[in-house]
C-alpha positions in Angstrom: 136.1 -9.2 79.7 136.5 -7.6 76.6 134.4 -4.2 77.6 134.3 -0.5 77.1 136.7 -0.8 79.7 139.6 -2.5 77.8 140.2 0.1 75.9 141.6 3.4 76.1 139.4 6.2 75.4 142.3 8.7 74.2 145.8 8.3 72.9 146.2 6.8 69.7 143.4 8.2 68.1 144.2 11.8 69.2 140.8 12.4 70.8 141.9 14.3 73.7 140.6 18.0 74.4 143.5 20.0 72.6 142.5 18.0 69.5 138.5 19.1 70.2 136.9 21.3 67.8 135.5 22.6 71.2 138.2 23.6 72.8 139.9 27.0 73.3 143.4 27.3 74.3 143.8 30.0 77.1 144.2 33.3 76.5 147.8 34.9 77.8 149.7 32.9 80.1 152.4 30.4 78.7 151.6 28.8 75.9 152.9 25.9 77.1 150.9 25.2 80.6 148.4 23.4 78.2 145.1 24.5 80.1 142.0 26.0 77.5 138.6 26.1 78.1 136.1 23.2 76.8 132.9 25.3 74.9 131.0 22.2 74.3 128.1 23.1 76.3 126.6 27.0 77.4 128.6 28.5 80.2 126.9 28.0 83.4 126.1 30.6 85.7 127.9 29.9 89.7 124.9 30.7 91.9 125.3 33.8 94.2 123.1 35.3 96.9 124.8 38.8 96.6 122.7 41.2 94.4 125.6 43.7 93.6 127.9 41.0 92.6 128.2 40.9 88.5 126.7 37.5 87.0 129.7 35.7 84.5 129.2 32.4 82.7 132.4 29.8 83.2 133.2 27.1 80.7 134.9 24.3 82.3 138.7 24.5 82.3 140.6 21.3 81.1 144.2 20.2 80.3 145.2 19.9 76.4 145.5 15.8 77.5 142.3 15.5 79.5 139.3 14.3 77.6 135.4 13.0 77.7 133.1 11.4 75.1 131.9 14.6 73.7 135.1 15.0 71.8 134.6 16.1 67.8 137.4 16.7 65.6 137.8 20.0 63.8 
């Protein structure tokens, strides 16, 4: 009783990802899909065991509502 648990970790206070100063909305598409890219962290590189394929870094992909305890306002 009357843990971390209780309490929502989002909401009220705003501290969702599209209210991140990490955040970045997705480029083209409709605006209004709400999906961005969190750039908390370095991209990671997807491990592949073809040579000729080109290496990109992906940042993970989140909803404007999701959220985590990394958030930071802008």
């Amino acid at each position: 009783m009357g843990g971390m648990d209780d309490e929502p970790l989002s909401g009220e206070r705003g501290q969702a990802c599209g209210t991140c100063r990490f955040w970045k909305r997705a480029a083209g598409g409709d605006p209004r899909a709400g999906w961005g890219q969190c750039r908390r962290m370095p991209p990671t590189l997807p491990e592949m065991s073809d040579e000729k394929l080109v290496h990109v870094g992906v940042w993970p992909h989140t909803d404007v509502a999701d959220w985590c305890g990394e958030w930071e306002g802008t």
